[in-house]
C-alpha positions as a printed Julia matrix, in Angstrom:
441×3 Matrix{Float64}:
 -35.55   -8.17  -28.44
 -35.32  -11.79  -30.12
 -38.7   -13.4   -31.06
 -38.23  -17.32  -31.67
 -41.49  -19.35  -32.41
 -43.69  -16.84  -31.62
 -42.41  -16.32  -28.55
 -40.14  -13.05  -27.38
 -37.71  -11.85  -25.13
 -35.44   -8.85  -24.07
 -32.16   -9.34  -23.66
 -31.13   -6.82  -21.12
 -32.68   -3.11  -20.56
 -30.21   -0.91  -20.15
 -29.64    3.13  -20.15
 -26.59    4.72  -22.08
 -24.24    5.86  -19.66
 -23.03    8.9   -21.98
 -26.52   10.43  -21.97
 -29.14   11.75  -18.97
 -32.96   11.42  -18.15
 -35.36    9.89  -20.67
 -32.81   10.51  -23.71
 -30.97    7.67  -22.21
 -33.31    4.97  -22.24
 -33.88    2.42  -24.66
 -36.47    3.06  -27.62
 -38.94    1.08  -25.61
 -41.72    2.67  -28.44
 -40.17    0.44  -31.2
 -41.63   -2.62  -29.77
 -44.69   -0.68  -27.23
 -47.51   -3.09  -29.26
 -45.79   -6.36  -28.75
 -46.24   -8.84  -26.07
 -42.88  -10.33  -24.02
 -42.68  -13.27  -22.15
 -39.36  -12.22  -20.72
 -36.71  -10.61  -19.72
 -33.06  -11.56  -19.14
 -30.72   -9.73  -17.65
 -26.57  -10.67  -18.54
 -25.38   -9.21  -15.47
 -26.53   -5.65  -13.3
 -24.02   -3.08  -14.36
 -26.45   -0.28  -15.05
 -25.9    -0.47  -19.14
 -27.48   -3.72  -18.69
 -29.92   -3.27  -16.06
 -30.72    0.22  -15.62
 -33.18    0.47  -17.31
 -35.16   -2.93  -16.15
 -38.23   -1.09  -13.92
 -39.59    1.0   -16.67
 -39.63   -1.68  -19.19
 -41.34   -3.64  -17.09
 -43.89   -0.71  -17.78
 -43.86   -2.0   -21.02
 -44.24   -5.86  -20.55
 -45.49   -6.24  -17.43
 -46.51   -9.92  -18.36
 -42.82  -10.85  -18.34
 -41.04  -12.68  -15.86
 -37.54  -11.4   -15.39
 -34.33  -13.99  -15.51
 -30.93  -13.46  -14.15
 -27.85  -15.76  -12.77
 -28.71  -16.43   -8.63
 -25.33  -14.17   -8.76
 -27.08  -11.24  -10.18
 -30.49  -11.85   -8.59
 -28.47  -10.93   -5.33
 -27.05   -7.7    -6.9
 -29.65   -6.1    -8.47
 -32.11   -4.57   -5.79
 -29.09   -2.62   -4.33
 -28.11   -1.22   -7.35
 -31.48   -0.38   -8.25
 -32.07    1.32   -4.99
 -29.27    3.28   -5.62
 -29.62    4.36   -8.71
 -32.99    5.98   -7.36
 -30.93    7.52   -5.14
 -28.28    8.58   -7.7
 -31.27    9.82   -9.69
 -33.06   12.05   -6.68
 -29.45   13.66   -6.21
 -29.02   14.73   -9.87
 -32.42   16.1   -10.18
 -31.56   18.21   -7.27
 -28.18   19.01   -8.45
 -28.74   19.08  -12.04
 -32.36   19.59  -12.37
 -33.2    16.77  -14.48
 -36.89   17.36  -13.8
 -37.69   13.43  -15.05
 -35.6    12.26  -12.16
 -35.9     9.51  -10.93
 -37.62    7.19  -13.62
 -38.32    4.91  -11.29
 -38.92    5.04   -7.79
 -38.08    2.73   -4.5
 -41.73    1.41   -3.96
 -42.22    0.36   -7.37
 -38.9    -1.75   -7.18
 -40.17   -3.5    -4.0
 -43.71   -4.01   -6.47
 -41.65   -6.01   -9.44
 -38.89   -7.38   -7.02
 -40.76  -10.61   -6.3
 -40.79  -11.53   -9.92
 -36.73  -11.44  -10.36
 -35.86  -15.38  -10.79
 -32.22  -16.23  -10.78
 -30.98  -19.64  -12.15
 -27.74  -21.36  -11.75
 -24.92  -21.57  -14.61
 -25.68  -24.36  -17.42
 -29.16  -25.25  -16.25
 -31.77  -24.58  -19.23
 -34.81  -23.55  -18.17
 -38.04  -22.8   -20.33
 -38.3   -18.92  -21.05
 -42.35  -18.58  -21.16
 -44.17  -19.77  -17.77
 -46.62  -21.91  -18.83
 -49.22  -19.63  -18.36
 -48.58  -17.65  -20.94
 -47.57  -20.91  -23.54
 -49.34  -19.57  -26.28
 -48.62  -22.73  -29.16
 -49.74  -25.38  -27.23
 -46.62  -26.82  -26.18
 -43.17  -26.16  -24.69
 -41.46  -22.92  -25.26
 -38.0   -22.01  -26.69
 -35.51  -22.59  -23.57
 -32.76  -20.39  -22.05
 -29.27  -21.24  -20.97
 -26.72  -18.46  -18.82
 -23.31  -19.2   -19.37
 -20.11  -17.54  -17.14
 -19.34  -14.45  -18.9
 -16.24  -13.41  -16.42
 -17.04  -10.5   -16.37
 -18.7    -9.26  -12.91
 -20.22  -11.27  -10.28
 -22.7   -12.46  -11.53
 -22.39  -11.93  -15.32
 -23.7   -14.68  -18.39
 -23.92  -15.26  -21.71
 -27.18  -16.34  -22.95
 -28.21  -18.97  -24.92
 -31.96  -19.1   -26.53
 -32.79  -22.99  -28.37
 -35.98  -23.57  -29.98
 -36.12  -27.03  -31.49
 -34.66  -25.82  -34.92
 -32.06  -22.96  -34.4
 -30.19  -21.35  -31.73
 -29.11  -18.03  -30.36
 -26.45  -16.9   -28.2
 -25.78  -13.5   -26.71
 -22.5   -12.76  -25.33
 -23.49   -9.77  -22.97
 -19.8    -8.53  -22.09
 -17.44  -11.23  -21.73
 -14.03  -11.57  -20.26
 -12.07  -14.53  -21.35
  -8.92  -13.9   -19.52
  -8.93  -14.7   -15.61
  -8.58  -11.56  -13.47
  -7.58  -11.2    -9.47
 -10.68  -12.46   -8.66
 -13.37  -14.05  -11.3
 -12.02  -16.61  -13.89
 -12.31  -16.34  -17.6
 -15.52  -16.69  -19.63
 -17.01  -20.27  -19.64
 -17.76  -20.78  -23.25
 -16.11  -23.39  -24.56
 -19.36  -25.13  -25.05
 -21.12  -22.47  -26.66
 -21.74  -23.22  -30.55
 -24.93  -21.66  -31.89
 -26.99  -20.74  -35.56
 -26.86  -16.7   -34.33
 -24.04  -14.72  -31.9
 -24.99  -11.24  -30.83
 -21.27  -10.12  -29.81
 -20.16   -7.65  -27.93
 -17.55   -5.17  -29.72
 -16.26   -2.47  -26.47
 -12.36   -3.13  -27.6
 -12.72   -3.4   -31.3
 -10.8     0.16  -31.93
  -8.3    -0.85  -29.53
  -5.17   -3.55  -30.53
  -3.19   -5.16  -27.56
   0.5    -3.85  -27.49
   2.71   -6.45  -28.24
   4.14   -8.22  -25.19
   1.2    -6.12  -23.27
  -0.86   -8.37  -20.82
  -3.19   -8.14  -17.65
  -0.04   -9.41  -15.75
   2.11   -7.17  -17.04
  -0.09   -4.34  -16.15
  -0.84   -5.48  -12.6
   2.65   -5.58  -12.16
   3.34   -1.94  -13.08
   0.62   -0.9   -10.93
   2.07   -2.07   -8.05
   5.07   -1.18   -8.17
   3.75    2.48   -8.93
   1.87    2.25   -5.65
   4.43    1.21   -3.88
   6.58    3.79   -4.72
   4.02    6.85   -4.06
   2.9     5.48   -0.61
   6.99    4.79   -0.1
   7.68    8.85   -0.57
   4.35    9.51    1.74
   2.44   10.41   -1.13
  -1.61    9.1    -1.35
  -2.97    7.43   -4.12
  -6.48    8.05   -5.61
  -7.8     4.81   -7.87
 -11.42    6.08   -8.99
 -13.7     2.67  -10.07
 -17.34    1.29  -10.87
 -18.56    0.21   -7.55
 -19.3    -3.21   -9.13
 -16.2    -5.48  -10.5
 -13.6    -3.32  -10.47
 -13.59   -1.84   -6.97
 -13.34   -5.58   -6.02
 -10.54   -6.9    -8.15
  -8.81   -4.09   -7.1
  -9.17   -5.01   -3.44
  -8.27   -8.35   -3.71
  -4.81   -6.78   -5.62
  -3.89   -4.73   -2.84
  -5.28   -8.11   -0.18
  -2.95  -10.42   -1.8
   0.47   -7.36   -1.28
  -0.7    -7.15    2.18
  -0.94  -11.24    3.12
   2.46  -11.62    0.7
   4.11   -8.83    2.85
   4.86   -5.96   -0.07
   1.81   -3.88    1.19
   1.64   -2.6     4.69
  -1.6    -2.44    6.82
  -3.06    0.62    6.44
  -6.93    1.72    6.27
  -8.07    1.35    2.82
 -10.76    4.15    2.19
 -13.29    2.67   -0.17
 -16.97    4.22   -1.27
 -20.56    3.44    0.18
 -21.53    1.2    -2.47
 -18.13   -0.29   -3.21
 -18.33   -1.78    0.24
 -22.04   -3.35   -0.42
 -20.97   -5.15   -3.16
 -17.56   -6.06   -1.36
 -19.66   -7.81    1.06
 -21.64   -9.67   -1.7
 -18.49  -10.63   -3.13
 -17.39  -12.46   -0.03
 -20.89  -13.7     1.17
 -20.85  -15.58   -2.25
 -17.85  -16.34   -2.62
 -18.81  -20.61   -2.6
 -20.99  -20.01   -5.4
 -18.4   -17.97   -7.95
 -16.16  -19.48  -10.09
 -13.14  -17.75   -8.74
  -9.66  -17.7    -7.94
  -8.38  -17.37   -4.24
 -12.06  -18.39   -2.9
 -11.02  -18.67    0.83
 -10.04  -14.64    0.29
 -12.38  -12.21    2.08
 -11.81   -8.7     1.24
 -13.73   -7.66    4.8
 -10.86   -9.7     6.68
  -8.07   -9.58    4.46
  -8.27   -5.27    4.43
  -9.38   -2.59    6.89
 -11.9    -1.22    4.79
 -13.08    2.46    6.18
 -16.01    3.65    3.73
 -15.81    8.08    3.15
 -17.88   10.45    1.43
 -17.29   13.44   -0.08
 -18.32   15.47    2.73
 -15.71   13.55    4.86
 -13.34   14.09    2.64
 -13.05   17.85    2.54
 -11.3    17.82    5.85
  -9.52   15.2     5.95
  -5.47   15.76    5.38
  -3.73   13.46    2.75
  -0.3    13.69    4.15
   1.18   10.25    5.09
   0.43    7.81    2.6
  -3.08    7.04    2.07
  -4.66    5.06    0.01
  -8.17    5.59   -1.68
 -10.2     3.07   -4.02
 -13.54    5.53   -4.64
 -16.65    4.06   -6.77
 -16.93    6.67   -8.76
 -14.91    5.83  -11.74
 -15.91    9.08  -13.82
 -15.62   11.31  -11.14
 -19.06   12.85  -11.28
 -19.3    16.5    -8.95
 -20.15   15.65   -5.88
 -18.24   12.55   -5.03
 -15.91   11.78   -3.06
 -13.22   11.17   -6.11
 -14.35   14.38   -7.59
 -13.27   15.99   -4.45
  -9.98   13.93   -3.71
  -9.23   14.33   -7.85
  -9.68   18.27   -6.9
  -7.38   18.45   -3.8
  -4.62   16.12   -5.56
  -4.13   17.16   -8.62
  -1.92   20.02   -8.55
   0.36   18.43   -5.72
   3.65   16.82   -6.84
   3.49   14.2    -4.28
   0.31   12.3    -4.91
  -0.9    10.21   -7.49
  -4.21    9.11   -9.63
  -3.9     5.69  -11.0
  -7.3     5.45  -13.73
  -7.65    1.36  -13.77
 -10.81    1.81  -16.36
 -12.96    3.66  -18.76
 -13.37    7.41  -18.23
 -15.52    8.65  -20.74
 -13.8    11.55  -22.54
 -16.44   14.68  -21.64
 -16.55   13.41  -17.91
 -14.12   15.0   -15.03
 -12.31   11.88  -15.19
 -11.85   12.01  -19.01
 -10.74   15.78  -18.84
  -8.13   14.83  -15.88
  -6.73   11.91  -17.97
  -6.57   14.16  -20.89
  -4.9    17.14  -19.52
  -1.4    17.57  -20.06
   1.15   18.27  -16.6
   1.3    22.2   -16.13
  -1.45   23.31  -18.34
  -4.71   24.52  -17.49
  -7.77   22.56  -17.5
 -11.74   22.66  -17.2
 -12.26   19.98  -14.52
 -15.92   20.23  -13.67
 -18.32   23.47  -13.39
 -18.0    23.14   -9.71
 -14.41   21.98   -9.3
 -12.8    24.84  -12.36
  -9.88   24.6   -13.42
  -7.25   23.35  -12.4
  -3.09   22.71  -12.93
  -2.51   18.82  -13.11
   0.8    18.63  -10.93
   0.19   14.93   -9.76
   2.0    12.05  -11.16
  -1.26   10.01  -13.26
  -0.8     6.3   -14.65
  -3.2     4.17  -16.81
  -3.24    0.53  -16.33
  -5.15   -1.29  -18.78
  -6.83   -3.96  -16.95
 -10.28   -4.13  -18.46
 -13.0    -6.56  -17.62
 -13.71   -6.91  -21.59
 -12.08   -9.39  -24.0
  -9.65   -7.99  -26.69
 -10.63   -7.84  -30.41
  -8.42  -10.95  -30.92
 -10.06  -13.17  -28.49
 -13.51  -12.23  -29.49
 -12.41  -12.83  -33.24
 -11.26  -16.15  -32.22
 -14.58  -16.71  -30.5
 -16.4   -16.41  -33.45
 -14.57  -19.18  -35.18
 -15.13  -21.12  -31.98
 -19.07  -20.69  -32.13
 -19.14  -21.35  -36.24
 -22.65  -19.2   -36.04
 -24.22  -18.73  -39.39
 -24.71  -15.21  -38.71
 -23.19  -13.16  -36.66
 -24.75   -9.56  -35.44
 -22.65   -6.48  -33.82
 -23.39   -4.45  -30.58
 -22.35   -2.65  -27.54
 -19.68   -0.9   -29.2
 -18.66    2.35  -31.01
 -19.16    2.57  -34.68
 -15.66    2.15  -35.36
 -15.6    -0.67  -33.48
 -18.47   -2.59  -34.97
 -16.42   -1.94  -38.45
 -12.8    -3.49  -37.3
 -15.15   -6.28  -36.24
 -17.55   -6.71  -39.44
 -14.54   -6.68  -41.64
 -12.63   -8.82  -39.55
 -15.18  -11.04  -39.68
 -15.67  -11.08  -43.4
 -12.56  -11.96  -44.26
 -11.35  -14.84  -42.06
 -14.7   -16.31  -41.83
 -16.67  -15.64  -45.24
 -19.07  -18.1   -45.05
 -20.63  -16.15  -42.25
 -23.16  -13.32  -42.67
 -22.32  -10.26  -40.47
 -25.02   -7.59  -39.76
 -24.43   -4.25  -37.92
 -28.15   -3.3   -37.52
 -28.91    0.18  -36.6
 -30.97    1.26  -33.7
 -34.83   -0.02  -34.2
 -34.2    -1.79  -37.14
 -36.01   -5.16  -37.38
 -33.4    -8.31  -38.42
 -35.03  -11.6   -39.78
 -32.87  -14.49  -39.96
């Protein structure tokens, strides 16, 4: 939350993915007797936007602010993280499940704004103008990291504040880089995902896209089928258009592509806005380029994997009852197949466990899948949608912010960063706040 001249705003609402029910939610109590004139969203993966319903709760003066990109993502993943939320309380008994429920997101849908890129907009409705005269304005900037996703900049008419949300400054198969040349502000909130982690030398997204296909192509060439768990949103997509642009170049055959549920909604939001993204190959539409057949888990169970097949499942940490938690199950232990991991799998997750097990040993998969022998051949391709520690670091120098303050990132992280920092830029002031704690600048 970032107060400027009296007025506020929350930058994004998010849950943490790594924990469950209410524990995962953001200390909304810190701030419960404060008044918020809005809320902006950087892009709708759920760490961002997860929790955006119940703060509402909170602030239910504030208008809510998004890219038009995002403002056509968010309802459906929303709505299905109700759904996700009703299944785990069944499955799980999470007894607070859901936190939020279908009819009260069509209640707060019709205050969800989305803005174009570069076009600064007042933050406070004048309604709610409480000195008299204009408020602070907001900014959203191309992030490159999702459809949809921004940096924000807040100006008041004496300082300036920009948050970096995640940020991707390297093009991938489908968005471009980050669009932040631009950006130069008194106080960066930066992201820090990648700060424990240095890029191999000679290592690049190229280099990795390149090894992953020719490891498909040699799996599907011995009749082997290939599991490539992913977040529904983002990666599920760039992945697509990878295996879109083998087929139309003529590596790939044509062959059904099984994909998940959701992975296919936001496939189809990908190409329905494909004129407004700033994008590479925007003529390409995944829906036409791919025969896209969407499976579930219950589908899956009898369905034979002999012959070559080829499955990009949204569920990128293989939660039980999934359809990758059922493929990851059957394949595992068979010589033949394969399970490329394409992103993060946190460690105490099925997917983490699988990536972590070593070929021929026993492992705890999942309470409901056991344990199993990993007999598959498994490959990690690092082609994350977050900028490396280097081009963040460089970022900073690019911004020349007076102060800058660390977040979305592991403790570790925020360290390699802060001293980083300190050293090649020590005229800035660097501030790692802990949870709750207030920061005046």
């Amino acid at each position: 939350m970032v107060e400027m001249d009296g007025y506020r705003i929350l930058l994004d609402a998010g849950i943490n993915p790594k924990l469950e029910g209410l524990a995962a939610m953001p200390d909304f109590g810190r701030v419960k007797d404060l008044e918020v004139d809005a809320i902006a969203i950087s892009h709708c993966h759920h760490d961002h936007v997860g929790a955006l319903p119940v703060a509402l709760r909170h602030f239910p003066k504030a208008h809510v602010l998004m890219t038009e990109l995002s403002y056509f993502l968010i309802e459906r993943v929303l709505h299905n993280s109700v759904n996700v939320m009703k299944r785990q309380r069944d499955e799980l008994g999470i007894r607070e499940y859901p936190l939020f429920s279908h009819r009260e997101l069509d209640e707060i849908a019709h205050i969800f704004q989305g803005y174009r890129y570069n076009k600064a907009i007042e933050w406070a409705s004048p309604a709610i103008q409480r000195q008299g005269g204009s408020s602070p304005t907001l900014e959203f900037f191309d992030a490159g990291h999702t459809l949809g996703s921004a940096g924000v900049m807040l100006r008041s008419a004496n300082q300036s504040l920009f948050y970096s949300g995640d940020v991707c400054f390297q093009d991938q198969t489908i968005l471009r880089g980050a669009s932040f040349d631009e950006v130069r502000a008194d106080v960066l909130i930066l992201e820090t995902t990648r700060g424990e982690r240095q890029t191999p030398p000679g290592m690049t997204r190229q280099t990795e896209l390149d090894r992953l296909k020719k490891d498909l192509l040699e799996v599907l060439d011995q009749r082997g089928s290939i599991l490539i768990p992913t977040f529904a949103l983002g990666r599920t997509q760039e992945i697509l258009a990878m295996l879109a642009l083998m087929t139309q170049e003529g590596s790939l055959p044509q062959q059904p592509i099984f994909i998940g549920g959701m992975g296919r909604v936001f496939t189809k939001i990908y190409d329905s806005q494909a004129h407004r993204t700033h994008r590479n190959h925007p003529s390409l539409q995944l829906h036409e380029a791919l025969n896209l057949t969407v499976l579930d888990y219950k589908q899956m169970r009898n369905m034979k994997l002999r012959g070559g097949r080829l499955f990009v499942m949204t569920a990128g940490m293989m939660n039980e009852n999934t359809a990758a938690h059922e493929l990851a199950q059957r394949m595992a232990g068979e010589t033949q197949h394969a399970i490329f991991f394409v992103g993060y799998a946190d460690p105490s997750t099925p997917a983490g466990r699988l990536r972590a097990a070593k070929p021929e040993e026993p492992f705890l998969f999942s309470a409901s899948g056991g344990e199993l022998i990993r007999r598959c051949r498994m490959e990690e391709y690092d082609l994350t949608a977050h900028a490396n520690r280097e081009e963040l670091l460089g970022f900073v120098g690019t911004v020349k912010p007076k102060t800058v303050v660390l977040g979305h990132g592991e403790p570790a992280s925020k360290a390699w960063f802060a001293e980083q920092i300190r050293s090649k830029y020590p005229d800035t002031q660097v501030l790692s706040p802990k949870p709750g704690e207030r920061v005046d600048l």
